[in-house]
C-alpha positions as CSV (number, residue, x, y, z in Angstrom):
1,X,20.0,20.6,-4.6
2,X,19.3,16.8,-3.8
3,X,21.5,14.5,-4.1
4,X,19.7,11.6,-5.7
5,X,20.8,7.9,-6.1
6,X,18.2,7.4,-8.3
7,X,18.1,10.0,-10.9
8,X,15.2,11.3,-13.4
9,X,15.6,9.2,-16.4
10,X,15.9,6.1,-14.9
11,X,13.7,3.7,-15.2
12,X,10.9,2.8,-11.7
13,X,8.6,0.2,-11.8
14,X,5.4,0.3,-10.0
15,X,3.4,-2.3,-9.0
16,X,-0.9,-1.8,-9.0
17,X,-0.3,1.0,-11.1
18,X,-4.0,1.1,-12.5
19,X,-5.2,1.3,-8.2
20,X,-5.3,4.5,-6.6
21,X,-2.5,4.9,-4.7
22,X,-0.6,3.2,-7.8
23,X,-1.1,5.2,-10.5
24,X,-0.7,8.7,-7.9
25,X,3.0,7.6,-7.4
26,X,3.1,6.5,-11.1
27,X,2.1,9.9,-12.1
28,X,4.6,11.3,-9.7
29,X,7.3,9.6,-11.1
30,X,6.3,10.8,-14.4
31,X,6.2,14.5,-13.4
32,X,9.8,14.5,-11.9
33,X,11.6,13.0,-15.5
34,X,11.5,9.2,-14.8
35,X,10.3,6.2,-16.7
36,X,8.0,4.4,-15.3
37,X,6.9,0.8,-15.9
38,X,3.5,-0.3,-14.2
39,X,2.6,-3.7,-13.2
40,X,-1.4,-5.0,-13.8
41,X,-2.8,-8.1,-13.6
42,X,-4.2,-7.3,-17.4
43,X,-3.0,-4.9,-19.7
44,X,-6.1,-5.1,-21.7
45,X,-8.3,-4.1,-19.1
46,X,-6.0,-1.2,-17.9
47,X,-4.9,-0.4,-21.7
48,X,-6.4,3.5,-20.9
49,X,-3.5,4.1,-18.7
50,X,-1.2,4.1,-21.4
51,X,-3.3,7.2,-23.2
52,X,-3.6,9.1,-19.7
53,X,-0.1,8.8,-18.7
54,X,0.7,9.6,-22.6
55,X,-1.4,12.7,-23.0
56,X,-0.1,14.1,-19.8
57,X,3.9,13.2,-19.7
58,X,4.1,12.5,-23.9
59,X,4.7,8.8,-24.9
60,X,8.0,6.6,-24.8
61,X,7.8,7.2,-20.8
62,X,5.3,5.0,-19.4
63,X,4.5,1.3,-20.1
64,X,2.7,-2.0,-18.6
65,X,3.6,-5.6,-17.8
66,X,1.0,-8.0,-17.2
67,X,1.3,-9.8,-13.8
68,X,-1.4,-12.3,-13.8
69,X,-0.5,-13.8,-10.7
70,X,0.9,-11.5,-8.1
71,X,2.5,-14.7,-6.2
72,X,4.7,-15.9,-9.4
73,X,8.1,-14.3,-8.8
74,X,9.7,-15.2,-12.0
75,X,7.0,-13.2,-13.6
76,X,8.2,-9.9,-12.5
77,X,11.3,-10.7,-13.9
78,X,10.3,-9.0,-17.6
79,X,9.0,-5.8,-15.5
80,X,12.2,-5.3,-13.8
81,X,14.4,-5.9,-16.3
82,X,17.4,-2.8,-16.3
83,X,15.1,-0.8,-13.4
84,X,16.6,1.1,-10.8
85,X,13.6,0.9,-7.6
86,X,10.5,-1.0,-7.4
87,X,7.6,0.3,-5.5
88,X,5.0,-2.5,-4.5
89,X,1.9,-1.2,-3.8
90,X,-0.4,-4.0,-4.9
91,X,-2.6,-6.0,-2.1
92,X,-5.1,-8.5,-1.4
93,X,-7.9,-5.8,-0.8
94,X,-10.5,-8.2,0.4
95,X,-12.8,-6.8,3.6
96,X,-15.4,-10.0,2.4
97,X,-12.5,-12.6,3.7
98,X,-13.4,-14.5,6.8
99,X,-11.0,-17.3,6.4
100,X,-7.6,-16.3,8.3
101,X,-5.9,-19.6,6.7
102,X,-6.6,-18.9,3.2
103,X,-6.2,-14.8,2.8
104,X,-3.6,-14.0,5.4
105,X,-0.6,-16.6,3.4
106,X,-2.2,-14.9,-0.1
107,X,-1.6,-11.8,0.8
108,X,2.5,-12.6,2.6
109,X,2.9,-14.5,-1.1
110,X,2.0,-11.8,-3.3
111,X,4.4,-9.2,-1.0
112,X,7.4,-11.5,-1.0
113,X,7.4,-12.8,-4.7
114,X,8.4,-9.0,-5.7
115,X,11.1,-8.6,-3.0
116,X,12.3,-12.4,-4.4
117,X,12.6,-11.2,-8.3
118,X,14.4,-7.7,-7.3
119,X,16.8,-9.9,-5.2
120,X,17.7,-11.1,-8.5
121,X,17.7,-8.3,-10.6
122,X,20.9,-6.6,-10.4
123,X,20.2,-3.5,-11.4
124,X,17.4,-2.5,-8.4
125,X,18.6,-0.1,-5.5
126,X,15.5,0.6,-3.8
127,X,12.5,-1.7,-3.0
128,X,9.8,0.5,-1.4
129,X,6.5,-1.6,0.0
130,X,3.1,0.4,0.7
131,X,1.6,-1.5,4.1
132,X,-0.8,0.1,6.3
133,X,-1.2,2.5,9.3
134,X,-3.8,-0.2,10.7
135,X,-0.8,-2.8,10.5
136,X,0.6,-0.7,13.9
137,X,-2.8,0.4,15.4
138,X,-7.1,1.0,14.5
139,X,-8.1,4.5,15.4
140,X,-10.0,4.4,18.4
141,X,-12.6,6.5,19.7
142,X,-11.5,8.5,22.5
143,X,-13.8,8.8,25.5
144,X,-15.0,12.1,27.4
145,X,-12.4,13.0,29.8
146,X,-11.2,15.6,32.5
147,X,-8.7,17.2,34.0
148,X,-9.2,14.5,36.8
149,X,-9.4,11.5,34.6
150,X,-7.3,12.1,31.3
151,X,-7.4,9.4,28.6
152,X,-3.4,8.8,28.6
153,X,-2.0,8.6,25.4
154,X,-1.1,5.8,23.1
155,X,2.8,5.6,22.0
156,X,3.3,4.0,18.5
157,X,6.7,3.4,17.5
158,X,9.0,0.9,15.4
159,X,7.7,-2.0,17.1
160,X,4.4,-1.8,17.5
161,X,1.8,-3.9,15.7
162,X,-1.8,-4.5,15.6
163,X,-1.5,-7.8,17.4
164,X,-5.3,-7.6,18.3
165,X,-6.7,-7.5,14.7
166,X,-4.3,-10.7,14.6
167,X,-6.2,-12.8,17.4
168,X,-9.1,-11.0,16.1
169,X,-8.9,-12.9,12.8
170,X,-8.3,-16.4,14.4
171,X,-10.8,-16.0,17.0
172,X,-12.6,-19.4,16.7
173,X,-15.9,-17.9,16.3
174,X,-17.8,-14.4,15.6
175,X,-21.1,-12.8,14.9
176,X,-20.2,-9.9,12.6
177,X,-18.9,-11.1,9.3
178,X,-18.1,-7.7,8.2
179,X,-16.0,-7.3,11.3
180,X,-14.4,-10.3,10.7
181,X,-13.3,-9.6,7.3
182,X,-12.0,-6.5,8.0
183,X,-10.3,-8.2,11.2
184,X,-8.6,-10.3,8.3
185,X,-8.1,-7.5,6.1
186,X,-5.8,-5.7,8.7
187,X,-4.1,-9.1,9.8
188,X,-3.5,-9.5,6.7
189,X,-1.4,-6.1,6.6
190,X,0.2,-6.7,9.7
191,X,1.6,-10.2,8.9
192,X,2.4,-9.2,5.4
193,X,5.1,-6.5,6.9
194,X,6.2,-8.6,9.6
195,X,7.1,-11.6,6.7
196,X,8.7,-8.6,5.0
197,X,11.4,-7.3,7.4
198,X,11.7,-11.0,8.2
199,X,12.7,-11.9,4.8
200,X,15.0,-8.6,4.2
201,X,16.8,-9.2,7.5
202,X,17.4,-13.1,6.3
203,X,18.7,-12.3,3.2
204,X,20.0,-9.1,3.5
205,X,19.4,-7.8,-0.4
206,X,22.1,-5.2,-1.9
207,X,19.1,-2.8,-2.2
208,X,17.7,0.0,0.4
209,X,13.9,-1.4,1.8
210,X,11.4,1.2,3.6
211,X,8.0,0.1,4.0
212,X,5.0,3.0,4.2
213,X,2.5,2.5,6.0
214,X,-0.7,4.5,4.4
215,X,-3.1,5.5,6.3
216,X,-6.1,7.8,5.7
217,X,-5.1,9.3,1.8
218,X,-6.8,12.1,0.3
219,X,-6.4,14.0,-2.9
220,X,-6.7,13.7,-6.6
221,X,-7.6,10.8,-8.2
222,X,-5.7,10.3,-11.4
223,X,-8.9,8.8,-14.1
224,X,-11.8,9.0,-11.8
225,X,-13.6,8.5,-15.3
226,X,-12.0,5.4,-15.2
227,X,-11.2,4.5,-11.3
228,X,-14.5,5.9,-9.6
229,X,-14.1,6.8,-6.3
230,X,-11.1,4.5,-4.8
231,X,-10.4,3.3,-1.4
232,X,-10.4,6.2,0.8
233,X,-11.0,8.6,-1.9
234,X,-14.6,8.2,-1.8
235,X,-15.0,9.8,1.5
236,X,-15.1,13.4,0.3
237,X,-17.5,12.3,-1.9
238,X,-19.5,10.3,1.1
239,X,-19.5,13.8,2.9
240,X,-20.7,16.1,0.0
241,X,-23.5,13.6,-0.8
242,X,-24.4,12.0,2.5
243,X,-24.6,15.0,4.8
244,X,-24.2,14.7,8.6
245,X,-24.6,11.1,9.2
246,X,-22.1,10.4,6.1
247,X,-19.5,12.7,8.4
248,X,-20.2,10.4,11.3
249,X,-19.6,7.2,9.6
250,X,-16.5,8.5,7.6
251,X,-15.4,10.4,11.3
252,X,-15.0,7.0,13.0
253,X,-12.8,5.2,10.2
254,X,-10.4,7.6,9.7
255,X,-6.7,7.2,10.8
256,X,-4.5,10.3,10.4
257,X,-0.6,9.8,11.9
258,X,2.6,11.3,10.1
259,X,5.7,10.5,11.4
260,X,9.2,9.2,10.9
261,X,10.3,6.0,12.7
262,X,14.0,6.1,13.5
263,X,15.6,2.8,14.1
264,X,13.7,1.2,11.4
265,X,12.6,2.4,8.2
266,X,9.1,2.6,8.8
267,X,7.0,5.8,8.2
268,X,3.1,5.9,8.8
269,X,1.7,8.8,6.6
270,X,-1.5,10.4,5.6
């Protein structure tokens, strides 16, 4: 039997509950007996999740708080109010970005107000933060080899990060905006972390912190009336629709890892 710090009926607040990674580990939460409180940037827009999460778990158990600005630390304050573990999934999901200097400090803000408002709420004892896989390494495609000239392999652990995405997003000049913006995406995820562990180590909060780096996720998606295809989701749904070269596209973007880092608490997992 598990011995949990954080038992069912205690109250978890999620943040980006109406994205789909958000509402998945909202709708987990619900399953196993706990209350969950979601964070949205408008609860009138995302209103439907309080019928969903209501029709599948019964009422009284799930609720929203309107964040309008996800760098304003004193507004999570209401959301966390007598909860037990926040769970910060939101992020500044922007592959159009080309401008390191304005999206990179955006998207450290909006992951460090959070961990600022749960170091003053006394009741938190767990602050978990989703990052990305691409915040250690891309996937990369592996060339033909032999028995005579082996492609060695790449080692990942605790301290490695996707330092190239980061010069790749200040490079003073590219060709490819797309590649740029999704060169800024993934510096964005690295630098987010790194400003992460920086600020936990400073001010060493009472609270537990593990950061998960997501990867590649498949499975159900909680409303797709609502949600569409999501993120990552959409690639079954590229592969049923788009045939072979809707395999090859999806083929070269996706990043599957799952393991445990030891010394610090990082897991990358698909």
């Amino acid at each position: 039997m598990l011995n949990l710090d954080i038992k069912p009926g205690e109250t978890v607040v999620v943040t980006g509950c109406n994205g789909f990674i958000g509402s998945s580990v909202a709708n987990e939460f619900l399953l196993r007996g706990y209350t969950v409180r979601g964070t949205v940037r408008s609860t009138t827009r995302c209103a439907w999740l309080l019928d969903h999460f209501a029709a599948r778990h019964g009422g009284g158990r799930f609720s929203l708080v309107e964040i309008p600005d996800l760098t304003d630390a004193a507004s999570y304050g209401p959301a966390l109010a007598s909860a037990s573990a926040l769970l910060v999934t939101t992020s500044a999901a922007d592959f159009t970005q080309t401008d390191p200097d304005a999206h990179i400090p955006l998207a450290v803000a909006q992951t460090l107000a959070p961990l600022a408002a749960a170091a003053a709420a006394p009741t938190i004892k767990s602050v978990v933060l989703t990052g990305s896989g691409w915040a250690v390494s891309e996937p990369q495609a592996c060339p033909p080899s032999s028995d005579d000239d082996a492609t060695p392999p790449t080692t990942l652990d605790q301290f490695t990060w996707n330092d190239a995405a980061v010069a790749a997003a200040h490079a003073p000049s590219y060709a490819d905006a797309a590649a740029r913006g999704r060169a800024v995406f993934v510096a964005s995820m690295v630098e987010k972390e790194r400003a992460a562990w920086a600020w936990v180590r400073a001010r060493a909060p009472r609270w537990r912190f593990n950061v998960v780096l997501v990867a590649t996720v498949f499975g159900a998606i909680p409303c797709a009336a609502r949600q569409g295809t999501p993120s990552s989701a959409r690639f079954p749904a590229a592969l049923l629709a788009g045939g072979e070269e809707a395999v090859a596209a999806a083929r070269r973007r996706i990043f599957f890892a799952m393991f445990n880092f030891s010394t610090e608490r990082r897991m990358i997992i698909s």
